[in-house]
N, C-alpha and C positions, 0 to 999 in steps of 0.2 A: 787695340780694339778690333774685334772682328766683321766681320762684313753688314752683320742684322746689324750690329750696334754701330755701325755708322751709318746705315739703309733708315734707323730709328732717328738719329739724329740729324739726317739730310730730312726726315718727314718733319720731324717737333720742331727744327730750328734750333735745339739745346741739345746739347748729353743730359740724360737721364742720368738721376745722382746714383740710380741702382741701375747694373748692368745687366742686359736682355739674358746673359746666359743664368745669371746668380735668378732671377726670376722663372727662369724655367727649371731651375733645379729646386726652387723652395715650391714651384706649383708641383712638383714630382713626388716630393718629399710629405708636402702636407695631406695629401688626400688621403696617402698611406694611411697616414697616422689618426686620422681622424675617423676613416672607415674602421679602422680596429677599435678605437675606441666607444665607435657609435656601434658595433657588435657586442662588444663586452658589455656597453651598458643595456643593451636587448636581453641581454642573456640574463643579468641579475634583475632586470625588469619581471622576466618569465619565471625565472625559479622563484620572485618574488611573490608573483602571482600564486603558481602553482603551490606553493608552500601555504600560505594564506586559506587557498581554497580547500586545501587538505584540512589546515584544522577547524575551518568553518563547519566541515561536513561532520568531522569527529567530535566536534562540540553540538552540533544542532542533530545531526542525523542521528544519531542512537538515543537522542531521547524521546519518552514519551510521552511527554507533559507529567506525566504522573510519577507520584516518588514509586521507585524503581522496589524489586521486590528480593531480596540479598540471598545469593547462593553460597552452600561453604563448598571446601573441596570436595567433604565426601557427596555433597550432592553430584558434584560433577563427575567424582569417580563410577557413583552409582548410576550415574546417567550414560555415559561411556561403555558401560557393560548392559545395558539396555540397547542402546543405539547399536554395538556391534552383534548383536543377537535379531534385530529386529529392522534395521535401516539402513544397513549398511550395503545389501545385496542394490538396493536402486540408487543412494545416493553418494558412496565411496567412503573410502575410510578415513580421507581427508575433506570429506562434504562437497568434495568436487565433481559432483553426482555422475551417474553412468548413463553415456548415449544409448536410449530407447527406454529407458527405465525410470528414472529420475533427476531432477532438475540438480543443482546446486543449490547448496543451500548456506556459501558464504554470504555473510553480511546482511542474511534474514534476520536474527536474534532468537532470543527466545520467545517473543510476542508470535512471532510467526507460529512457532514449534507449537506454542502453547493453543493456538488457533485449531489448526489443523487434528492434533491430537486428542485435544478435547475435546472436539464434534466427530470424533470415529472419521474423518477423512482421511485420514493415516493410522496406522503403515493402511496404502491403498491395494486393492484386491486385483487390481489391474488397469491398464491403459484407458482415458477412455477423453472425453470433450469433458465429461461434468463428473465432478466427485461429491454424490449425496453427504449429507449427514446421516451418520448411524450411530450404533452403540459403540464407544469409546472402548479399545482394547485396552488401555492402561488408567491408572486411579487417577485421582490428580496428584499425591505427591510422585508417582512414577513419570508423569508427563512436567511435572516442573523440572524435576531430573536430569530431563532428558533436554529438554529446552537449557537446564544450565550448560549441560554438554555443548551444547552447540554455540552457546553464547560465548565460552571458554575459546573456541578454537574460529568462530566465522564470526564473530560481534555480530554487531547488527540492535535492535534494540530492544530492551528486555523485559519482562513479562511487567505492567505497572501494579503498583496497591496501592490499596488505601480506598475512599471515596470514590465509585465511577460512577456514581451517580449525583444527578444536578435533584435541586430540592423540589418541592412544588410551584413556587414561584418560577424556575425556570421550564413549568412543563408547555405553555403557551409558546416559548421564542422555541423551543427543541420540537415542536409540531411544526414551526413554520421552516424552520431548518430539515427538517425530515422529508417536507415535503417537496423542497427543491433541492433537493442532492440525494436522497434516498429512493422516495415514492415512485421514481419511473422505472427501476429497477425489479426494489421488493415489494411492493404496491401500495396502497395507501393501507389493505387489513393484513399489511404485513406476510403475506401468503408466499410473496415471493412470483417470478414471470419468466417467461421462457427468453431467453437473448439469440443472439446468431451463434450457428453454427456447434449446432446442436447444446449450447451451453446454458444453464439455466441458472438465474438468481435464488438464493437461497430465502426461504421462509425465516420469520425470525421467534414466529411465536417459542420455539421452544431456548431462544438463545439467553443466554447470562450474563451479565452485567461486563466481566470482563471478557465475553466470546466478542462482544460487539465493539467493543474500546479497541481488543486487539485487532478484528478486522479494518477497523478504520486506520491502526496505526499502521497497519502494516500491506493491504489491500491483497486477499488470496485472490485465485484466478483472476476473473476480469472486471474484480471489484480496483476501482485507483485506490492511491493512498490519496489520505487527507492527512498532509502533514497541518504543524500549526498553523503554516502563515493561512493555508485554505479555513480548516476551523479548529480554531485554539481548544484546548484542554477542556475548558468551560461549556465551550457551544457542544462539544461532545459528549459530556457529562448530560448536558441538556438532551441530546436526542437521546440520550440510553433513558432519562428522566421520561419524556414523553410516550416510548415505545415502550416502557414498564409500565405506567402506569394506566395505560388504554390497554394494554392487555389484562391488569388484574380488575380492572372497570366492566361491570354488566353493562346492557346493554336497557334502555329503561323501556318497559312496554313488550318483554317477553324475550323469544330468540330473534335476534340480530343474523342468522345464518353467517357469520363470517365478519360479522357489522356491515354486509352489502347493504343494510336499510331494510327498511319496513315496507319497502314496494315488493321487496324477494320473498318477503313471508307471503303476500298475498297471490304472489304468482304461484309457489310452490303447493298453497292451499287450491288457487283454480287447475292447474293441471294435475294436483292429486284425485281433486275431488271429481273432476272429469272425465281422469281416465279409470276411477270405479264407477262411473256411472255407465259409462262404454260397455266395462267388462260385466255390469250386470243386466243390462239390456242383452248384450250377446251369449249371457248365460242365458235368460229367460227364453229367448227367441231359440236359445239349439231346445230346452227342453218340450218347448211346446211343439214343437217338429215330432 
């Protein structure tokens, strides 16, 4: 017996049935073993995870509530020779866009493509803070095309069909939904508002059922997304319902000017009518001179 083991035994008053070195070699031994095991299980805890979160995103993130709108190849081939003739100089040939010129555009979809393309903001004319709406350079089967292109090689999520709009019954909840997630943006007559740094929220009077679905799915510049969990398929359907149907709606009692209200008609009539009254006083007063 060694020295601790009888140092151990002059303290307890007994020998210990296990001996102090066999204990110091099994505390040596097990930490080891326990430390690797409690990494190894870290490790399939994390690839667990990450695996998990991958297909969550691939299952929820490219869709768009709405049934989805089917491309064949030749759309895609036909979109490919569109895109390298026209998009390719700012976004790359693998959409892994070019410094100063254009963004990336993996993992947009086609909703994005179909956004941009369809309101003339693309191909854009040059650098700038805000990209207006203009005249569309391509038709819409050329810009669905072109969106299949990209959906083929960067997914992301893809142009929806079918119904985007909610019925009349839902035009009431899609006003109240407009007005708190929309309205401080594009305004309540939809005109659209100036934001920072030099960027400006887009008007929507002239927008189309699926320009508006796709903005929401996919949020251009400094519009968010509103994925489902924010508002579901439904509630979206609803505000394109509500923001359609006040725009094909007159105004009752005459021009509305913008539907600012009937207090704007009467301003517009006293400062019209006021300042012809100015200019014919000041005509009559030079002639009488």
């Amino acid at each position: 017996m060694k020295d601790d083991e009888f140092a151990i035994e002059d303290e307890l008053g007994f020998e210990p049935a296990v001996p102090a070195s066999a204990t110091r070699a099994a505390r040596t031994r097990t930490p080891g073993k326990r430390t690797l095991a409690r990494k190894l299980g870290s490790a399939a805890v994390l690839l667990g995870t990450l695996t998990a979160t991958a297909g969550a995103y691939a299952l929820f993130a490219t869709t768009s509530g709405a049934a989805d709108a089917g491309a064949t190849a030749g759309d895609v081939t036909a979109g490919k020779q569109i895109f390298e003739t026209s998009c390719i100089t700012c976004h790359g040939a693998n959409l892994q866009g070019v410094k100063g010129r254009g963004p990336s555009l993996v993992a947009v979809g086609g909703a994005a493509v179909y956004f941009q393309v369809s309101t003339g903001r693309m191909p854009a004319a040059g650098q700038g803070a805000n990209e207006p709406r203009k005249e569309a350079k391509f038709n819409d089967a050329q810009t669905r095309q072109i969106a299949a292109y990209v959906e083929s090689i960067g997914g992301g999520p893809d142009i929806p069909s079918g119904n985007l709009r909610g019925d009349s019954a839902s035009v009431a909840d899609g006003g109240e939904l407009f007005r708190l997630n929309c309205a401080s943006c594009h305004g309540t007559t939809f005109k659209g508002a100036p934001l920072s740094a030099g960027k400006t929220a887009p008007g929507l009077n002239e927008s189309t059922d699926l320009q508006m679905y796709t903005a929401m799915l996919t949020g251009p510049e400094s519009m968010p997304i509103f994925s489902d969990n924010q508002l579901t398929p439904d509630e979206k359907r609803s505000i394109i319902a509500y923001v359609q149907t006040i725009k094909a709606s007159k105004d009752p009692g005459g021009s509305g000017i913008d539907r600012i209200g009937p207090v704007s008609e009467a301003i517009v009539l006293w400062v019209g009518g006021v300042g012809a009254l100015m200019i014919a006083i000041l005509w009559i007063g030079a002639k009488t001179e």
